[in-house]
N, C-alpha and C positions, 0 to 999 in steps of 0.2 A: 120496873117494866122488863127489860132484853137484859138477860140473865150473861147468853150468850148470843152472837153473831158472826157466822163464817160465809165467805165470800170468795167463788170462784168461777172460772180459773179466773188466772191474771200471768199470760196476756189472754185477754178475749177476742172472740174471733165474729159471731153473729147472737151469742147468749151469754149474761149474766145470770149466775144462780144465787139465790140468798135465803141463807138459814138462818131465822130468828126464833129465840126458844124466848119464852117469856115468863115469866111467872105469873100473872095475870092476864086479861084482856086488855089489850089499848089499841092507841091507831098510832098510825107512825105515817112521815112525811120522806118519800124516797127520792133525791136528788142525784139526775147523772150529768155533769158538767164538763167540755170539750176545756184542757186547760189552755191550749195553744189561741181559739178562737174566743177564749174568756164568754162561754154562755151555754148554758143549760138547756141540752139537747131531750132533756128526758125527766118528768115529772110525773109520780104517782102517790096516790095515797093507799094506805093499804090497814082495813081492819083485823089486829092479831087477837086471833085466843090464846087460853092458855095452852101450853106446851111448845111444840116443834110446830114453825109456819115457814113454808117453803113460798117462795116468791121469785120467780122467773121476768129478767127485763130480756124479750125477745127481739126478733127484728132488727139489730143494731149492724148488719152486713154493710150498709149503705151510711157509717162514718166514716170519717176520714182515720189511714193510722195515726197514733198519736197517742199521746198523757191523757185521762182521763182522772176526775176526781167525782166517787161515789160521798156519798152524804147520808145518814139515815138520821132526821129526827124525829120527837116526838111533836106532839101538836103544838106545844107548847113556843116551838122553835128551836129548842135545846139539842143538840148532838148528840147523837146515842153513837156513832158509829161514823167512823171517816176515812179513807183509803184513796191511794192512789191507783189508777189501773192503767195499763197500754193494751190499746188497740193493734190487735196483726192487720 
């Protein structure tokens, strides 16, 4: 599936950017989770082609600051991708 995936900035401010290059098509399951309030403020599914797929989580002005833990899996459930992020 995700060859590669880059993920920024970190700290964020009101936007998450996310590069997924893939070698095939799949879908992928995108998790963003508040660590301090333990719960997932932000869920999407997203259909990748092959190559570079850009995927913007917007709108995030209105979190609280704080530790944030991004998650990308595959449908499967499986973890392709895990990071820690702080909110300004």
């Amino acid at each position: 599936m995700a060859t590669e995936i880059f993920v920024n900035p970190n700290p964020f401010n009101h936007i998450i950017n996310i590069e997924i290059n893939c070698a095939d098509r799949d879908d992928c399951i995108i998790l963003l989770a508040d660590l301090q309030n333990s719960k997932i403020v932000r869920i999407l599914g997203a259909g990748l082609s092959k190559g570079v797929n850009k995927i913007a989580i917007e709108d995030l002005h209105s979190l609280e600051t704080g530790n944030y833990h991004l998650d990308i899996k595959n449908t499967d459930g499986e973890s392709l991708y895990a990071t820690k992020l702080f909110k300004e």
